[in-house]
C-alpha positions in Angstrom: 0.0 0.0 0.0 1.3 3.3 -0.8 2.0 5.1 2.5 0.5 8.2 3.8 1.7 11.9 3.0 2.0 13.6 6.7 2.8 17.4 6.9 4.8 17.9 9.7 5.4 21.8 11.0 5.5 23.6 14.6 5.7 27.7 16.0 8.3 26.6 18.0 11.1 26.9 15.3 12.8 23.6 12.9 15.2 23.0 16.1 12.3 22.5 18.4 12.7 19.6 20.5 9.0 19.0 20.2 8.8 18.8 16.5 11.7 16.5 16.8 9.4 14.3 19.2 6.7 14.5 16.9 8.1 13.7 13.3 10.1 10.5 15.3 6.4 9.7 15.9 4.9 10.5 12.5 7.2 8.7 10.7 5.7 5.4 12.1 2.4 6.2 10.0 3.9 7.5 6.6 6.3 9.4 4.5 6.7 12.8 6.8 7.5 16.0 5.0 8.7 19.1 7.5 8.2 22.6 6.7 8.6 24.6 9.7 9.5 28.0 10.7 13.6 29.2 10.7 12.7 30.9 14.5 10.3 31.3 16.9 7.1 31.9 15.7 4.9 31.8 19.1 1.5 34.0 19.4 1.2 34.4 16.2 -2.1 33.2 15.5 -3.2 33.3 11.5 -0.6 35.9 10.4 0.6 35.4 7.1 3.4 37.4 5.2 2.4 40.0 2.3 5.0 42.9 3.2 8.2 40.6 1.8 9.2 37.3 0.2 9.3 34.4 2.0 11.9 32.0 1.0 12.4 27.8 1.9 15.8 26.4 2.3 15.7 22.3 2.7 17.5 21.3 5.9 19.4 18.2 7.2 17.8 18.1 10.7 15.5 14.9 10.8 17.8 11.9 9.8 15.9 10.6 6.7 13.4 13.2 6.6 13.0 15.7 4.2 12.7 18.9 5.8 12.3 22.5 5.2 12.8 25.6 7.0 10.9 28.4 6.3 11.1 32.7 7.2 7.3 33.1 7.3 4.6 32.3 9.9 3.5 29.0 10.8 0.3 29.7 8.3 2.8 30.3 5.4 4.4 27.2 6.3 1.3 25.2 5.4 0.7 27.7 2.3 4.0 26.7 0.9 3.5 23.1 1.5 0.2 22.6 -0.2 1.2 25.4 -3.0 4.8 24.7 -3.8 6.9 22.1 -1.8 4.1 19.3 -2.2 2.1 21.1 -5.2 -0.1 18.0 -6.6 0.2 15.8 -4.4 -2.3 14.8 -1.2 -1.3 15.8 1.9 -3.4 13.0 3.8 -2.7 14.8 7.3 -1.2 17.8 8.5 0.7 17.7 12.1 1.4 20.8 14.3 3.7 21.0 17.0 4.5 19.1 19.9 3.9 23.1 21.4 6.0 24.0 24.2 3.0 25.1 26.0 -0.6 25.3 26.8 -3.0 25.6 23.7 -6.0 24.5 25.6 -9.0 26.8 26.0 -8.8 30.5 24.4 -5.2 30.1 23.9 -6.2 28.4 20.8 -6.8 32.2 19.4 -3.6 32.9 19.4 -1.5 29.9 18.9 0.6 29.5 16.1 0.8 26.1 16.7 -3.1 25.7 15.8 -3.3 28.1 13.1 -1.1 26.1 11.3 -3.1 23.0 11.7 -6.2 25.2 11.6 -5.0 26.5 7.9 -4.3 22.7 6.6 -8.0 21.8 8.0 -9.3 25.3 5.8 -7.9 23.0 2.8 -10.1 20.1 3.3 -6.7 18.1 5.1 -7.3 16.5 8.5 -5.4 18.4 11.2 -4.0 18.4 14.4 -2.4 20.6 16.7 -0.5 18.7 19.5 0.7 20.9 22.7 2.5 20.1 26.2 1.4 22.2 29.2 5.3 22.3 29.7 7.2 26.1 28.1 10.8 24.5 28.6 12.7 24.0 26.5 13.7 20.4 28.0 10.4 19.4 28.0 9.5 15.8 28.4 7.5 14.7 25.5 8.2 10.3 25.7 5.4 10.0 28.3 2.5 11.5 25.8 4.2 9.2 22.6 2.4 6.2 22.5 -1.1 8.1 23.1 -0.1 10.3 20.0 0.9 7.5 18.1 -2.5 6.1 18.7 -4.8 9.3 17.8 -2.6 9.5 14.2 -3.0 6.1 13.5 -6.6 6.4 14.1 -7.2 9.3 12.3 -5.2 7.9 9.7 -7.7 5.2 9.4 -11.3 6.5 10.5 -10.6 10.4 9.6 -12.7 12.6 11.7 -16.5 13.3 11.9 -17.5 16.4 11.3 -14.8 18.5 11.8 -11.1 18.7 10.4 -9.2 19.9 13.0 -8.3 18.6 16.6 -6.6 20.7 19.8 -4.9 17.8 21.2 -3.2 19.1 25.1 -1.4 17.0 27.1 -0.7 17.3 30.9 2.5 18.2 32.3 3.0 15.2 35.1 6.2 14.8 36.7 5.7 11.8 38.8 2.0 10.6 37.4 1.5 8.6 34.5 -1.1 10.2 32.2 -4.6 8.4 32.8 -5.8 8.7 29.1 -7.4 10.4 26.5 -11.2 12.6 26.9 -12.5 14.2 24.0 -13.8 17.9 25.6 -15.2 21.1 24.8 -13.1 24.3 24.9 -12.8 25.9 28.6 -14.1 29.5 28.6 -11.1 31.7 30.2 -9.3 34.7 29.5 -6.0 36.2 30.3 -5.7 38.6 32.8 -3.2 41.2 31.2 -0.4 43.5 32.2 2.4 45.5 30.7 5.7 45.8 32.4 6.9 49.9 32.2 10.5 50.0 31.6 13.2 52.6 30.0 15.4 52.1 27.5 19.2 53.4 27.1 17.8 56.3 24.9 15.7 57.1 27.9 12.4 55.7 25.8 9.4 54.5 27.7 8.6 50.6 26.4 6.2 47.8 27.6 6.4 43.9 27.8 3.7 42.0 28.0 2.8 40.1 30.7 0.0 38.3 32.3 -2.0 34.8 34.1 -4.1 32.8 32.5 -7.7 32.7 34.2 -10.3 29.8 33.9 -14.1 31.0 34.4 -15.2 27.7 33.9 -15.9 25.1 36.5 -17.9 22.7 33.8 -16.7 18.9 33.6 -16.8 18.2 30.4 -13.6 20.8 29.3 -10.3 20.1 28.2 -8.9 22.3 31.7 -10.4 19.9 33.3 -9.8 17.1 31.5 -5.7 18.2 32.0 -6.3 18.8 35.8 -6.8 15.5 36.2 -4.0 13.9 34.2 -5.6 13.2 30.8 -4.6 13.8 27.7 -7.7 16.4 26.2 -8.7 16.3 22.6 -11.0 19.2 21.5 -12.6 19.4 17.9 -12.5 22.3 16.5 -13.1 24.9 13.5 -13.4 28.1 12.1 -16.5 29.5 12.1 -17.4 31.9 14.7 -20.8 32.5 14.8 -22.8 32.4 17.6 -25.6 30.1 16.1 -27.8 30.5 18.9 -27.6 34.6 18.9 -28.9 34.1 15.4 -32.5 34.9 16.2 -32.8 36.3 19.2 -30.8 38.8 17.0 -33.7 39.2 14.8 -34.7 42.5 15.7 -31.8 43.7 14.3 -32.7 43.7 10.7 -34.3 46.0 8.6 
């Protein structure tokens, strides 16, 4: 049987550990392609690059792997993939991460990580975003492996139902062994915001951002929850954002 096309691409940067954990899973289930960003590309969200050229340069960073890095946005990443790098050919599943970091609940907004996967799922290719509630840099992704390895293979084999894309978190345990996998809805939370004043050399005001994350959901059935108690939470996901019950109380509205 001919084997599976599998994009592989991250935010974190081409020399991210955890897109090194995740194409040495990928390549289990098919012929892995990387195209991933030539730095850091976190918080970026759905940017893409129309000010400049972006330009790909193939890399020898995955032993047998054909890889790419790339000076664009996550989102171009997956643009130049489907449009130039693997132009007529079918990307059977598109791979994002393994995120240094949370992605779970309204994080998903801003995540590069997921706006890559999200863009793939936008082209009709099944998607998903894999993230570690762990930001260092020595993050220990072998615990979460054989659960990943499962969701591809089964994606690989059922597809999804009704949606393209999954937000795949996985709980950072030091001593715990993760209890499984529960498919969630997205926590409601926001992010409780403030900006560090400082002075430059030139005696110029700046501000860095700072901030902690707040969860205004106590439901069951999220993926916070779901990570708080040592699972693994898969959320399905998309793009549109209307408000389908707003819809007609809304009504009186229109003209």
């Amino acid at each position: 049987m001919k084997k599976k096309l599998i994009l592989v691409t991250n935010d974190d940067g081409i020399f991210a550990p955890g897109l090194k954990a995740l194409v040495n899973i990928a390549k289990k289930h098919g012929e892995v392609i990387v195209i991933a960003p030539n730095s850091p590309q976190s918080g970026m969200g759905h940017a893409i690059t129309i000010n400049k050229p972006l330009r790909i340069h193939k890399v020898d960073v995955f032993k047998g792997i054909e890889a790419y890095e790339c000076s664009g946005t996550p989102v171009d990443c997956v643009k130049l993939a489907k449009n130039v790098v693997l132009k007529n050919r079918k990307i059977d599943l598109c791979l994002s991460g393994i995120n240094h970091g949370s992605n779970a609940s309204i994080n998903i907004i801003y995540s590069g990580t997921m706006s890559a996967a999200m863009e793939a799922s936008l082209e009709g290719i099944p998607s998903i975003g894999f993230s570690l509630l762990d930001y260092s840099f020595d993050a220990d992704f072998s615990q979460a492996a054989s659960h990943l390895s499962t969701i591809i293979k089964q994606v690989l084999k059922t597809g999804l139902y009704n949606c393209k894309l999954l937000n795949v978190n996985i709980p950072k345990l030091s001593k715990a062994k993760i209890k499984g996998i529960k498919v969630c809805r997205q926590a409601e939370g926001n992010w409780v915001e403030e900006f560090k004043e400082a002075v430059d050399p030139r005696n110029e005001k700046y501000y860095w951002l700072t901030g902690k994350f707040a969860n205004i959901d106590q439901g069951k059935d999220t993926d916070l929850h779901a990570l708080e108690k040592g699972y693994i939470s898969i959320v399905p996901s998309g793009h549109d954002l209307t408000l389908h019950n707003s819809i007609e109380p809304l009504r009186f509205l229109e003209r």
